[in-house]
PDBQT receptor file of N, H, CA, C and O in Angstrom, charges set to zero:
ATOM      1  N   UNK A   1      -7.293  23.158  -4.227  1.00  0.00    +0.000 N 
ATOM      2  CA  UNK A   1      -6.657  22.018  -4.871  1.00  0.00    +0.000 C 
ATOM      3  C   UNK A   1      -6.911  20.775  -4.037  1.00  0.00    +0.000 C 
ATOM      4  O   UNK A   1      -6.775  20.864  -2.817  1.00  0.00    +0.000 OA
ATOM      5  N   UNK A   2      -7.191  19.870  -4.472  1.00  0.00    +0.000 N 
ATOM      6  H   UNK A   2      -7.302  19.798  -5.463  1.00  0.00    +0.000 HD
ATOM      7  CA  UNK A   2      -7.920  18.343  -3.882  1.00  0.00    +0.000 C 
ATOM      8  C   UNK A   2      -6.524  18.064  -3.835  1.00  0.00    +0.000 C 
ATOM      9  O   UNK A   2      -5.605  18.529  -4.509  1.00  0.00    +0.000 OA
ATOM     10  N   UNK A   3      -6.531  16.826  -2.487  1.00  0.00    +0.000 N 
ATOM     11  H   UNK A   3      -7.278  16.448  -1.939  1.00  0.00    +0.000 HD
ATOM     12  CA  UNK A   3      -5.602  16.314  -2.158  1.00  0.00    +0.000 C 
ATOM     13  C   UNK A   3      -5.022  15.082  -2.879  1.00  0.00    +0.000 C 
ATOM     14  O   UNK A   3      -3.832  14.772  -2.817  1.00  0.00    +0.000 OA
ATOM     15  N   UNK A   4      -6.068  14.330  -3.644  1.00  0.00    +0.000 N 
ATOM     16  H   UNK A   4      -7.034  14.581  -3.694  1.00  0.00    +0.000 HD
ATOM     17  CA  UNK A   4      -5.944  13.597  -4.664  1.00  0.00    +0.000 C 
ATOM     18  C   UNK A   4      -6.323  13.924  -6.383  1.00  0.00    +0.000 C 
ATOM     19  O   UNK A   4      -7.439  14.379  -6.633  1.00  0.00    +0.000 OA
ATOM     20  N   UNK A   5      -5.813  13.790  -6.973  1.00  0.00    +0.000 N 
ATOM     21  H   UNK A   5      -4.907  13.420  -6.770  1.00  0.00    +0.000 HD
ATOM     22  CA  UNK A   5      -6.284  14.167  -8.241  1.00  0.00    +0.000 C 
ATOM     23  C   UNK A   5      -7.342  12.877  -9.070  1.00  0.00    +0.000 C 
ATOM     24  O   UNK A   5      -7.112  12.312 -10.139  1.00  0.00    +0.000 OA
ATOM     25  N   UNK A   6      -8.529  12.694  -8.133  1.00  0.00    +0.000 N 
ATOM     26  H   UNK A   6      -8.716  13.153  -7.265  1.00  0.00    +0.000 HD
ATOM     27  CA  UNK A   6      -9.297  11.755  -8.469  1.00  0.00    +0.000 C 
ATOM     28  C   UNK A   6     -10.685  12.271  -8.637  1.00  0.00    +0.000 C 
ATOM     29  O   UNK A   6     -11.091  13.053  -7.777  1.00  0.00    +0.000 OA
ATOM     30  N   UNK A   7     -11.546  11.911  -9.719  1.00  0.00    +0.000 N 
ATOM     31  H   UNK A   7     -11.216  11.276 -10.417  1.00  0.00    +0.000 HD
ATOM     32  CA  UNK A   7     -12.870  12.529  -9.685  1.00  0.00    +0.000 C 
ATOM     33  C   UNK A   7     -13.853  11.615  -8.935  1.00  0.00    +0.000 C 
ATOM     34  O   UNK A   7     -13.769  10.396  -8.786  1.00  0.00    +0.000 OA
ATOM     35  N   UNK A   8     -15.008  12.636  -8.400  1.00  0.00    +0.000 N 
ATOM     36  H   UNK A   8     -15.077  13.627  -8.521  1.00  0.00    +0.000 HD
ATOM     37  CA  UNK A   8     -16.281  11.885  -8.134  1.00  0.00    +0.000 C 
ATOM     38  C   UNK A   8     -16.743  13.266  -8.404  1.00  0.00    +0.000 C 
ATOM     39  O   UNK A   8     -16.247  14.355  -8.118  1.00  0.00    +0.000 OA
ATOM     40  N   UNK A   9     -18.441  12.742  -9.388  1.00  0.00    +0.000 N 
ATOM     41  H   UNK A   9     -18.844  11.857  -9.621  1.00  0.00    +0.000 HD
ATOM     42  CA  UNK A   9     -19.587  12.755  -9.697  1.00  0.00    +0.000 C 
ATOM     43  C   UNK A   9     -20.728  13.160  -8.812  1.00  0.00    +0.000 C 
ATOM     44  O   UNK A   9     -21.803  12.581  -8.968  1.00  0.00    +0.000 OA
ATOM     45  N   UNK A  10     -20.589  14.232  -7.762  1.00  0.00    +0.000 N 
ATOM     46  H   UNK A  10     -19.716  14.702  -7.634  1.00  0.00    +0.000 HD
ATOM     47  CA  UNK A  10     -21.839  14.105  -6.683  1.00  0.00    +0.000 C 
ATOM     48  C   UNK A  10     -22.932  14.250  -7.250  1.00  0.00    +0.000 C 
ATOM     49  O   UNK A  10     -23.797  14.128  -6.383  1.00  0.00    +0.000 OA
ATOM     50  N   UNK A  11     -23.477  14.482  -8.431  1.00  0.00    +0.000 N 
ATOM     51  H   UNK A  11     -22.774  14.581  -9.135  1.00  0.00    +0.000 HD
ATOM     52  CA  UNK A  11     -24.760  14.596  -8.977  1.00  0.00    +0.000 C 
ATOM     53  C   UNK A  11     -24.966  12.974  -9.472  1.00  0.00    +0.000 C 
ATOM     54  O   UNK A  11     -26.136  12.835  -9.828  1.00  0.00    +0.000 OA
ATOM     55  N   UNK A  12     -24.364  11.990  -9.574  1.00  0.00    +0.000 N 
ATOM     56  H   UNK A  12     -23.413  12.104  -9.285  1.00  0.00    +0.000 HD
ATOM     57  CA  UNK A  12     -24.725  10.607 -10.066  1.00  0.00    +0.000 C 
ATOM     58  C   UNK A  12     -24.706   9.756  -9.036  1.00  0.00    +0.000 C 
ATOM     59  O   UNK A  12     -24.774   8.534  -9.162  1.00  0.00    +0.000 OA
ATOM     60  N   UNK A  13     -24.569  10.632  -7.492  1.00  0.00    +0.000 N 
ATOM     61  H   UNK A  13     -24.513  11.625  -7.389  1.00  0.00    +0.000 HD
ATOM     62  CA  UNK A  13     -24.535   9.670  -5.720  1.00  0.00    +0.000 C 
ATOM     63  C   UNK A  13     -26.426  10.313  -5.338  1.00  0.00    +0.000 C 
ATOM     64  O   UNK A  13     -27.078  11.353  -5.426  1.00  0.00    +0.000 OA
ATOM     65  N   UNK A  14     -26.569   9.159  -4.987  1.00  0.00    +0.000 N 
ATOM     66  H   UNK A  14     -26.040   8.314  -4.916  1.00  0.00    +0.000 HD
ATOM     67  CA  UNK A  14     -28.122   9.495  -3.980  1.00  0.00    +0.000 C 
ATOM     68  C   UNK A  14     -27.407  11.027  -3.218  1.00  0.00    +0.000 C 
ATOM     69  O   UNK A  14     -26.188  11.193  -3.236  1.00  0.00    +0.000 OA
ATOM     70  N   UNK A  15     -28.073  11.756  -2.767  1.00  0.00    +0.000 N 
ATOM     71  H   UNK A  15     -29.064  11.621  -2.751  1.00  0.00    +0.000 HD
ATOM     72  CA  UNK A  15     -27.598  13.072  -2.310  1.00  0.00    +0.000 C 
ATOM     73  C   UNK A  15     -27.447  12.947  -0.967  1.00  0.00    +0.000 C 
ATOM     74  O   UNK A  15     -27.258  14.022  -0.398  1.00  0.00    +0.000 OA
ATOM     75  N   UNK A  16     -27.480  11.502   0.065  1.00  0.00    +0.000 N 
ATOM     76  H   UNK A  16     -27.634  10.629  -0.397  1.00  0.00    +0.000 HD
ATOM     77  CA  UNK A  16     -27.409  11.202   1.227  1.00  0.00    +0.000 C 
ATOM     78  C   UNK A  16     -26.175  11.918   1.557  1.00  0.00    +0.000 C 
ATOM     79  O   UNK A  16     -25.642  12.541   0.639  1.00  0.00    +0.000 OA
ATOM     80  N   UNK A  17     -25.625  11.932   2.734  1.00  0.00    +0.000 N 
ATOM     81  H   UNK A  17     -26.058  11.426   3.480  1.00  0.00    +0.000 HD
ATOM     82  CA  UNK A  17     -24.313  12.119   3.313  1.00  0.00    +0.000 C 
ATOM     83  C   UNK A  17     -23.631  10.693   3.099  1.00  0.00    +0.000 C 
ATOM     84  O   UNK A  17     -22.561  10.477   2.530  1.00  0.00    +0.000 OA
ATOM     85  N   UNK A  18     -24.607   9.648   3.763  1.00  0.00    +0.000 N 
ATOM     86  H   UNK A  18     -25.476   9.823   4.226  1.00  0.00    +0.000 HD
ATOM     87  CA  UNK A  18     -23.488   8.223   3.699  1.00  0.00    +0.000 C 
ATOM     88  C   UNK A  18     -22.986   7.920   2.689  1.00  0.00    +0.000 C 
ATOM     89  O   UNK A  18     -21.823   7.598   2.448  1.00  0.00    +0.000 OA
ATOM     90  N   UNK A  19     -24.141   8.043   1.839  1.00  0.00    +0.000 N 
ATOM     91  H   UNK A  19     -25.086   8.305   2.034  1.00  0.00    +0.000 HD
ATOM     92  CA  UNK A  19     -23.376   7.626   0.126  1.00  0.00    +0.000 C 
ATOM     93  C   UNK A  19     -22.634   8.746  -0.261  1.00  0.00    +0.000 C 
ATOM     94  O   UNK A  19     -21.904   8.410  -1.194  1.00  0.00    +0.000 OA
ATOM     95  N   UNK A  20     -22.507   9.764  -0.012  1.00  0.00    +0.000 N 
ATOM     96  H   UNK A  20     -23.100  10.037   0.746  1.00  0.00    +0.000 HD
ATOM     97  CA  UNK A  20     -21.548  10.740  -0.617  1.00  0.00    +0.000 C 
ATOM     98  C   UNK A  20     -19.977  10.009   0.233  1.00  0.00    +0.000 C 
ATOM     99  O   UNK A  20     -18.989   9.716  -0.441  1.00  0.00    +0.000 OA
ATOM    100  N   UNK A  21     -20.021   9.836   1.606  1.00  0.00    +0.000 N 
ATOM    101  H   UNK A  21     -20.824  10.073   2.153  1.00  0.00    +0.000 HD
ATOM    102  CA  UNK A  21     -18.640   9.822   1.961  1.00  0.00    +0.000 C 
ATOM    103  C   UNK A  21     -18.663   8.196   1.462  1.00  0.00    +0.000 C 
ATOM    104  O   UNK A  21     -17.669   7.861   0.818  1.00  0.00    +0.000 OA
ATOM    105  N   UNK A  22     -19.698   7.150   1.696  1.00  0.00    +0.000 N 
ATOM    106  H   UNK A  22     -20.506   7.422   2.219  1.00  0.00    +0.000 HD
ATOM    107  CA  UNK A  22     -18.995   5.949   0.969  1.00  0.00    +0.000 C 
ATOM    108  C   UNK A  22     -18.553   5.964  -0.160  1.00  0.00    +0.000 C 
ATOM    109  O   UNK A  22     -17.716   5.099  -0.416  1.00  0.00    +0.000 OA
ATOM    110  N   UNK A  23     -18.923   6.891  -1.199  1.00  0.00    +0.000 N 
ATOM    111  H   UNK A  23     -19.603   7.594  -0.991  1.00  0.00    +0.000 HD
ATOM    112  CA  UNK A  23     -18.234   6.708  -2.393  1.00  0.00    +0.000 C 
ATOM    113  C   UNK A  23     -16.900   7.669  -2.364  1.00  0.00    +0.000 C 
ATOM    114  O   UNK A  23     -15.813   7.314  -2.819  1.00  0.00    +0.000 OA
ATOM    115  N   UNK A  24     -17.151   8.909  -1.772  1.00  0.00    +0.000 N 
ATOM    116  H   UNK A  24     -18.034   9.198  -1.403  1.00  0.00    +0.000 HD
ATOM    117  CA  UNK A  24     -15.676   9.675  -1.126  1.00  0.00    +0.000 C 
ATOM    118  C   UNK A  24     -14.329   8.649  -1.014  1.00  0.00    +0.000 C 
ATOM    119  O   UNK A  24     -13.191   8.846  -1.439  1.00  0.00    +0.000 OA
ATOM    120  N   UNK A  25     -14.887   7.466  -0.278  1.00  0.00    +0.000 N 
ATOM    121  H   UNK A  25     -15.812   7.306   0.067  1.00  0.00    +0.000 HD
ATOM    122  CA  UNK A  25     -13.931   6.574   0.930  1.00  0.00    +0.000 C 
ATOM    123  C   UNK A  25     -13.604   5.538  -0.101  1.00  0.00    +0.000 C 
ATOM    124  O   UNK A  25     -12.551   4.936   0.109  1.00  0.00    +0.000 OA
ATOM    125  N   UNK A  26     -14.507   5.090  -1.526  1.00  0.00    +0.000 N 
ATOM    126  H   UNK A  26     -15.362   5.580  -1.696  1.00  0.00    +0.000 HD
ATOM    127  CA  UNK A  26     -14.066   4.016  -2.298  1.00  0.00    +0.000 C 
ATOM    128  C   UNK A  26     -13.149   4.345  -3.339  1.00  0.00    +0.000 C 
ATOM    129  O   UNK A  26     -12.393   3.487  -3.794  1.00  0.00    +0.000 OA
ATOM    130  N   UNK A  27     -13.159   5.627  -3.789  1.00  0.00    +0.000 N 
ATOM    131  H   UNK A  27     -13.773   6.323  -3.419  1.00  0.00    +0.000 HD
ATOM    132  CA  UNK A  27     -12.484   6.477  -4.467  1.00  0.00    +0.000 C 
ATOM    133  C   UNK A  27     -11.014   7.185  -4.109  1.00  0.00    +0.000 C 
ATOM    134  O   UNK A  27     -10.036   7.434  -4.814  1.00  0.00    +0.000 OA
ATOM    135  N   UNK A  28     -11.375   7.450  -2.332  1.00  0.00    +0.000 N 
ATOM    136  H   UNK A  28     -12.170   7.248  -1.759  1.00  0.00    +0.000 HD
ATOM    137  CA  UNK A  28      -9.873   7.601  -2.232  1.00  0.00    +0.000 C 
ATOM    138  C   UNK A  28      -8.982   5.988  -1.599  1.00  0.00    +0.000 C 
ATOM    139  O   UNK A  28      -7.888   5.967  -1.035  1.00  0.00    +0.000 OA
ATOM    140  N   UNK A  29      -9.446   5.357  -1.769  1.00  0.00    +0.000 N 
ATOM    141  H   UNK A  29     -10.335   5.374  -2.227  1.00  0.00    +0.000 HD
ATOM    142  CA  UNK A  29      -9.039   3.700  -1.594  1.00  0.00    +0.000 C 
ATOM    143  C   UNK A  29      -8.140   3.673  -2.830  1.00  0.00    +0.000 C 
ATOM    144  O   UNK A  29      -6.920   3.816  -2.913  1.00  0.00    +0.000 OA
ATOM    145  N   UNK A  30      -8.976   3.474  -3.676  1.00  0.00    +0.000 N 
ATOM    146  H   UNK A  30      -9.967   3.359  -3.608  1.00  0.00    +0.000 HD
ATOM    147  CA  UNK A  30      -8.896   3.265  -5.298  1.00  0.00    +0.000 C 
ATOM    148  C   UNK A  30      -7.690   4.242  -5.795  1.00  0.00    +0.000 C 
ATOM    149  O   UNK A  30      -6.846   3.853  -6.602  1.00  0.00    +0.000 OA
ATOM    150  N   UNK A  31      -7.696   5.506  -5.251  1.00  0.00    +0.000 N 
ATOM    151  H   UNK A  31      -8.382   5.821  -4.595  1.00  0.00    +0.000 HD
ATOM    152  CA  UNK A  31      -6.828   6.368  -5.453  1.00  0.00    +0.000 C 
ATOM    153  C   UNK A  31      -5.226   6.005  -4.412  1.00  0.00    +0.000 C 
ATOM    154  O   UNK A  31      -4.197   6.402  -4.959  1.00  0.00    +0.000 OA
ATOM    155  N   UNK A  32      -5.103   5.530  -3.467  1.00  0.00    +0.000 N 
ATOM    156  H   UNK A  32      -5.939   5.208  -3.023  1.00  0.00    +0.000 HD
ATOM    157  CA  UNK A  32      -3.886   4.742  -3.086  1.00  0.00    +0.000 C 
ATOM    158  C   UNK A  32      -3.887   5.652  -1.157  1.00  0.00    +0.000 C 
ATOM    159  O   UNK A  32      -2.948   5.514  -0.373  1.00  0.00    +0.000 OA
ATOM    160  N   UNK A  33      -4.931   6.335  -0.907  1.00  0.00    +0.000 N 
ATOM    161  H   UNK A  33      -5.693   6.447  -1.545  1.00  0.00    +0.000 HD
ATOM    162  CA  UNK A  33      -4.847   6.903  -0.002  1.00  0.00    +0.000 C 
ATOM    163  C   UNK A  33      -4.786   5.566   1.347  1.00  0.00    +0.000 C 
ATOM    164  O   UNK A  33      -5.162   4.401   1.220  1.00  0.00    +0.000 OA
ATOM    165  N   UNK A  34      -4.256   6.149   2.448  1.00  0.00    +0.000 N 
ATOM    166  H   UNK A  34      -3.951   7.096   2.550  1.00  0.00    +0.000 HD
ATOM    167  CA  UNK A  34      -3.623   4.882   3.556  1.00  0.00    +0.000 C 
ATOM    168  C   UNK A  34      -4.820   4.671   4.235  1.00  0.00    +0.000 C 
ATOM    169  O   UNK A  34      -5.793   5.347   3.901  1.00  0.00    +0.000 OA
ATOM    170  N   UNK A  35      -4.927   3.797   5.189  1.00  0.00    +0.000 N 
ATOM    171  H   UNK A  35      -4.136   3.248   5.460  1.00  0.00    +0.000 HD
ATOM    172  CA  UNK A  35      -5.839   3.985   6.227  1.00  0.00    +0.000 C 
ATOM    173  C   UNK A  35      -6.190   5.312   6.839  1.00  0.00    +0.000 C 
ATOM    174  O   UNK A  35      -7.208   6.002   6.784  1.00  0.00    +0.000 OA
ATOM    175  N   UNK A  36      -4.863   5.476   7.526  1.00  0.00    +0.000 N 
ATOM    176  H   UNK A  36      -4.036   4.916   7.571  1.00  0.00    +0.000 HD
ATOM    177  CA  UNK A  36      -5.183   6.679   8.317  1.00  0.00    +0.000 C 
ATOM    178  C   UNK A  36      -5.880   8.131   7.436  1.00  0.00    +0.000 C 
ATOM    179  O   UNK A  36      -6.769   8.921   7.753  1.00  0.00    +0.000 OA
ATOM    180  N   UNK A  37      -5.299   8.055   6.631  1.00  0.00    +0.000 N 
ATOM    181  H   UNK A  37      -4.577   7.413   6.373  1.00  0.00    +0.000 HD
ATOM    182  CA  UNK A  37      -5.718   9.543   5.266  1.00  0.00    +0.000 C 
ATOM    183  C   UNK A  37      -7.131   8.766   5.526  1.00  0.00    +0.000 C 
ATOM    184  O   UNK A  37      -7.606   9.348   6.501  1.00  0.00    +0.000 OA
ATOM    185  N   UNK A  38      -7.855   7.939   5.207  1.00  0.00    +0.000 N 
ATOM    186  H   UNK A  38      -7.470   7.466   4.414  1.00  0.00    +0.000 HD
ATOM    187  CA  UNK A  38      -9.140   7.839   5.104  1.00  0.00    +0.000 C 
ATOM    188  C   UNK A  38      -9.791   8.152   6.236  1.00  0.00    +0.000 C 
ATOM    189  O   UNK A  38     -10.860   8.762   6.212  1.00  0.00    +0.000 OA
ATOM    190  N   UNK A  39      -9.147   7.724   7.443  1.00  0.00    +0.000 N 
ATOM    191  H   UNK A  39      -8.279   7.228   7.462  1.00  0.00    +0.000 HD
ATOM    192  CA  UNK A  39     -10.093   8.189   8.929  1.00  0.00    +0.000 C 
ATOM    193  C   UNK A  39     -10.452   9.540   9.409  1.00  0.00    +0.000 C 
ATOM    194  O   UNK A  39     -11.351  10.163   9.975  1.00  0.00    +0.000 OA
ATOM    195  N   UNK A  40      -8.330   9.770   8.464  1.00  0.00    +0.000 N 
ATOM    196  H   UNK A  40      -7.600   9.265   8.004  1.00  0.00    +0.000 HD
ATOM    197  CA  UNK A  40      -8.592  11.623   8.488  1.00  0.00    +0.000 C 
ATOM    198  C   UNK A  40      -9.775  12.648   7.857  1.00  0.00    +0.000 C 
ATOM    199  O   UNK A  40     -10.373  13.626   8.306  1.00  0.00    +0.000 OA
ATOM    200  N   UNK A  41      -9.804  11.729   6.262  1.00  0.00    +0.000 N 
ATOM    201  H   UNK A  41      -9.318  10.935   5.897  1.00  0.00    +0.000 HD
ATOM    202  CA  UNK A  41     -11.363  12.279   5.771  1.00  0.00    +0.000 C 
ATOM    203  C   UNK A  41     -12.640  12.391   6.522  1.00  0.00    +0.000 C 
ATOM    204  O   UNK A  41     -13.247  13.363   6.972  1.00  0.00    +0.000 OA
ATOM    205  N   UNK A  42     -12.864  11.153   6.527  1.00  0.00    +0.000 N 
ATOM    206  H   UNK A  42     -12.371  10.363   6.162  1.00  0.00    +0.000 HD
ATOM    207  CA  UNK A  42     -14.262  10.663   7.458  1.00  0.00    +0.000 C 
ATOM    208  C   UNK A  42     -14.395  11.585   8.421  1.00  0.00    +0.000 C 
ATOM    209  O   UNK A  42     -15.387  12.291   8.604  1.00  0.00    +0.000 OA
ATOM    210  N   UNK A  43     -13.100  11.580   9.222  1.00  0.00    +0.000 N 
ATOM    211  H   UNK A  43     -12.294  11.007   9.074  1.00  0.00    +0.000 HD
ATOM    212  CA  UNK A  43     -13.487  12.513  11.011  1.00  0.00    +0.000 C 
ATOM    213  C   UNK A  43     -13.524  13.685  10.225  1.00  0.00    +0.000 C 
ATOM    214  O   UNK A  43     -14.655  14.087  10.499  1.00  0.00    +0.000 OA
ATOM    215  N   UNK A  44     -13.061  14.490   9.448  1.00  0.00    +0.000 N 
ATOM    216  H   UNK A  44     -12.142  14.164   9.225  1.00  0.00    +0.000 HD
ATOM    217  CA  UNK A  44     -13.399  15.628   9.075  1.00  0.00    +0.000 C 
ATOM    218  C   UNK A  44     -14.589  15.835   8.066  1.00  0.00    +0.000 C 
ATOM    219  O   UNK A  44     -15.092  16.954   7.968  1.00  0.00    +0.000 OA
ATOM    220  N   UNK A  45     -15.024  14.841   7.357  1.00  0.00    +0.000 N 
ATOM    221  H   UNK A  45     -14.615  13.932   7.436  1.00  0.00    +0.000 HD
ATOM    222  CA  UNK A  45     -16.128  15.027   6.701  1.00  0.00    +0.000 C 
ATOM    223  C   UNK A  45     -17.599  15.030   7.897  1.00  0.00    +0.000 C 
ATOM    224  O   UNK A  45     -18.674  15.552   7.600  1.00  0.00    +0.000 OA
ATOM    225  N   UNK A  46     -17.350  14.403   9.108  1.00  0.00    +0.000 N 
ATOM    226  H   UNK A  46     -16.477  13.979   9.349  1.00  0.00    +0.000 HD
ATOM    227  CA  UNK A  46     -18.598  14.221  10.205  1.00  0.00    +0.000 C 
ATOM    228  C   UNK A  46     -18.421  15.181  10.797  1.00  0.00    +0.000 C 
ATOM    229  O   UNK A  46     -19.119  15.373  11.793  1.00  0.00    +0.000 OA
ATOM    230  N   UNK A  47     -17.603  15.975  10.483  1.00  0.00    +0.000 N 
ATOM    231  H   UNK A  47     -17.036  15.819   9.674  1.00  0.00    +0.000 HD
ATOM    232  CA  UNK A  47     -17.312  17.009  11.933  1.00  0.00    +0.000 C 
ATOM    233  C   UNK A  47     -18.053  18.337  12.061  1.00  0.00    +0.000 C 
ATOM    234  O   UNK A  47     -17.737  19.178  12.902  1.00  0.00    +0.000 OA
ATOM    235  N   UNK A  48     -19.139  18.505  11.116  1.00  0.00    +0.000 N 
ATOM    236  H   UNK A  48     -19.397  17.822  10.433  1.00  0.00    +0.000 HD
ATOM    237  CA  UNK A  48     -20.507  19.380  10.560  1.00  0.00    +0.000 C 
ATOM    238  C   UNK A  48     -21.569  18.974  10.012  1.00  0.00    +0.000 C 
ATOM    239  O   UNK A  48     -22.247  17.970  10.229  1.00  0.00    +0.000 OA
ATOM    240  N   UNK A  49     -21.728  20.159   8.981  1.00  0.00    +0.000 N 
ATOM    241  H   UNK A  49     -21.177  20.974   8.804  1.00  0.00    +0.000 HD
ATOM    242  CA  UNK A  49     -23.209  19.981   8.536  1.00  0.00    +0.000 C 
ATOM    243  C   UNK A  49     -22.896  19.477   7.383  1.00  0.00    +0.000 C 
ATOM    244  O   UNK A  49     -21.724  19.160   7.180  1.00  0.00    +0.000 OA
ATOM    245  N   UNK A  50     -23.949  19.286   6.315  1.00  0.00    +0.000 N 
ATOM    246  H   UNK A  50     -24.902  19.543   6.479  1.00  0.00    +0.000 HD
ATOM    247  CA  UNK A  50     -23.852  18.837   5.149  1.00  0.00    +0.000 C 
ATOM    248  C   UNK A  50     -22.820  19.735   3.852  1.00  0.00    +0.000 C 
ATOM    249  O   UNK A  50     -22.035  19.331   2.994  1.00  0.00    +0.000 OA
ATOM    250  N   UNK A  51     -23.159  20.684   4.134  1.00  0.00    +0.000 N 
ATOM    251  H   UNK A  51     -23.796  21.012   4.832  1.00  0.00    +0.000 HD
ATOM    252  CA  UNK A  51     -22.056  21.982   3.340  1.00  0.00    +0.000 C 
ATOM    253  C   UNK A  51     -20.427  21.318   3.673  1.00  0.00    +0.000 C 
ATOM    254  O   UNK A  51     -19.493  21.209   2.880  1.00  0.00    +0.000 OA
ATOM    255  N   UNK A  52     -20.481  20.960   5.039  1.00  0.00    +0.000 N 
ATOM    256  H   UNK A  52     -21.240  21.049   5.684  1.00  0.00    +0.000 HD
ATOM    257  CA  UNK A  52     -19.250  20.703   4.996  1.00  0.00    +0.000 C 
ATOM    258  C   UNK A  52     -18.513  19.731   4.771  1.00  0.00    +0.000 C 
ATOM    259  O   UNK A  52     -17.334  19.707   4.418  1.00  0.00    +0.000 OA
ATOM    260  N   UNK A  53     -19.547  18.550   5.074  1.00  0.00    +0.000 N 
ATOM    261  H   UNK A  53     -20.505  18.569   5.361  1.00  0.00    +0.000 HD
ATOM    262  CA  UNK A  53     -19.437  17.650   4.068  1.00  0.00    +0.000 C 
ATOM    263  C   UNK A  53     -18.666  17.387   2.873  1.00  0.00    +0.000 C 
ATOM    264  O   UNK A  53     -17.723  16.619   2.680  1.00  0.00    +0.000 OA
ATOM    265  N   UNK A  54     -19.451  18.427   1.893  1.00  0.00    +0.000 N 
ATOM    266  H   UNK A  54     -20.217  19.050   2.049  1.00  0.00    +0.000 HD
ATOM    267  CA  UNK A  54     -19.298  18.573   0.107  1.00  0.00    +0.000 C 
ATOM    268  C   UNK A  54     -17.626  19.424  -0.272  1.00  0.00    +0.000 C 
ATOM    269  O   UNK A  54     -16.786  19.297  -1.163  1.00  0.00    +0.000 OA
ATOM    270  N   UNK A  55     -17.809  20.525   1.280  1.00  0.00    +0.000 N 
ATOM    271  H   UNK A  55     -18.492  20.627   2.004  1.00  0.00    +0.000 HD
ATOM    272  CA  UNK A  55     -16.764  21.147   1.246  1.00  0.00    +0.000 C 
ATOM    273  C   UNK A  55     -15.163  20.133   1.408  1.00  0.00    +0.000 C 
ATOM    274  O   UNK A  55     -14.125  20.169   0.747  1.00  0.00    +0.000 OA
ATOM    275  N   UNK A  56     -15.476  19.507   2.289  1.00  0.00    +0.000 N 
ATOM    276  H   UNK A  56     -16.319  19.478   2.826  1.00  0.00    +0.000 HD
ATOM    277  CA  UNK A  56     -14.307  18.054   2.395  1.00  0.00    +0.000 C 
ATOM    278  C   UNK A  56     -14.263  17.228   1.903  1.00  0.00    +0.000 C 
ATOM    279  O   UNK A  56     -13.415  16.337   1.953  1.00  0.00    +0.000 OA
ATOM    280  N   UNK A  57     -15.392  17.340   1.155  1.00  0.00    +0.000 N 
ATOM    281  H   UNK A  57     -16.082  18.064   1.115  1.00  0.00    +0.000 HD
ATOM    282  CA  UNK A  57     -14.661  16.127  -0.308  1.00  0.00    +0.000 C 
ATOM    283  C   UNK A  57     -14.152  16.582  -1.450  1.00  0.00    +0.000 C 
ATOM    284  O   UNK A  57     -13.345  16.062  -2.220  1.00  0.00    +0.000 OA
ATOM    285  N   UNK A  58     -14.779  17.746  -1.487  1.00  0.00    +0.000 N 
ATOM    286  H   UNK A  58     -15.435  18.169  -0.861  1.00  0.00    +0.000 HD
ATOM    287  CA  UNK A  58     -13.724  19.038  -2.559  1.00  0.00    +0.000 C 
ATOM    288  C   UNK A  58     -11.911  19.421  -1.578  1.00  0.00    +0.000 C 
ATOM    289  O   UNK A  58     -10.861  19.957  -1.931  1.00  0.00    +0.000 OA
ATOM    290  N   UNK A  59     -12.263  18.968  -0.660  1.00  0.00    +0.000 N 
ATOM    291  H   UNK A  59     -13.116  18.532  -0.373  1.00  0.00    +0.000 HD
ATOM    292  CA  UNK A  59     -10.400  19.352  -0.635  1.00  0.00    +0.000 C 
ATOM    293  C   UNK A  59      -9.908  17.514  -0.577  1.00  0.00    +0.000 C 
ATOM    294  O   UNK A  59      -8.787  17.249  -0.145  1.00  0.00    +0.000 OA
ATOM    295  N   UNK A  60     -10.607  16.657  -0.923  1.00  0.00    +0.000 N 
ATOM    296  H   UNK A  60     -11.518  16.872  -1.274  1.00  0.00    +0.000 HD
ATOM    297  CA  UNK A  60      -9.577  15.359  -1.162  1.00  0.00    +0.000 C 
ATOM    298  C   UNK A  60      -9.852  15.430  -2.363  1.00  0.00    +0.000 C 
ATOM    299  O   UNK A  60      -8.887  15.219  -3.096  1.00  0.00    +0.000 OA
ATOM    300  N   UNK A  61     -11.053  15.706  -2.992  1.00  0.00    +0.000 N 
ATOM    301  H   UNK A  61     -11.838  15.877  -2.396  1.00  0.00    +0.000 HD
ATOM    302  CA  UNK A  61     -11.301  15.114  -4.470  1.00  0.00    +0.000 C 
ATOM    303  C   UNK A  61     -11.283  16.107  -5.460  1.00  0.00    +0.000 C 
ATOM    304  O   UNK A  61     -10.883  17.207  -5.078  1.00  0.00    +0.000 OA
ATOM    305  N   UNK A  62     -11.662  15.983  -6.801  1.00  0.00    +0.000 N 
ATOM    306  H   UNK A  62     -11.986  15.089  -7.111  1.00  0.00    +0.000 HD
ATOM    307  CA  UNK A  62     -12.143  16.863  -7.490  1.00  0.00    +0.000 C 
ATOM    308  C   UNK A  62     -13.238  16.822  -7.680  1.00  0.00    +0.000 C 
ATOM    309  O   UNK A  62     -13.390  15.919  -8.504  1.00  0.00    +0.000 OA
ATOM    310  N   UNK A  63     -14.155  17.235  -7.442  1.00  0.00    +0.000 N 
ATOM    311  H   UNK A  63     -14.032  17.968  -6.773  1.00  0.00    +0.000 HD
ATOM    312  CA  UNK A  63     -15.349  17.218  -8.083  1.00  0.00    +0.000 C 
ATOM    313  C   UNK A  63     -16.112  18.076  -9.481  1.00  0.00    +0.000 C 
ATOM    314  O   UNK A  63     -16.019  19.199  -9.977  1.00  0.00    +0.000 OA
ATOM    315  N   UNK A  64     -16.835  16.911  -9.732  1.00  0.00    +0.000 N 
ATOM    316  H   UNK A  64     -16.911  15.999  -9.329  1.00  0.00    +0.000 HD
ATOM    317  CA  UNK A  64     -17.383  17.361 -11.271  1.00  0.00    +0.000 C 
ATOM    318  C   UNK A  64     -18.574  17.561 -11.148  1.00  0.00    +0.000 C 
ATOM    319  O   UNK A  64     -19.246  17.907 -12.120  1.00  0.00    +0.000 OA
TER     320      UNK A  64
């Protein structure tokens, strides 16, 4: 269960990492998340490989 009930699209993001978490980071903005919830993403979205990445934006987001 995502921590926000907000969608992103990873098949309509360039398949980069940056653009996956910049749009991750505009989405949970948009979604009302604080500063800190966002740093919390980020440091945990950098904190591996790319799998884990996708994997930490599936526990803030929903993905479609």
């Amino acid at each position: 269960m995502s921590k926000y009930y907000m969608e992103i699209d990873l098949s309509s993001i360039d398949g980069n990492a940056y653009a996956i978490m910049g749009a991750a980071q505009r989405i949970l903005k948009k979604a009302g998340a604080t500063p800190e919830e966002i740093d919390e993403y980020l440091k945990e979205s950098m904190s591996g490989d790319y799998e884990n990445l996708v994997a930490t934006v599936g526990k803030w987001l929903v993905v479609v």
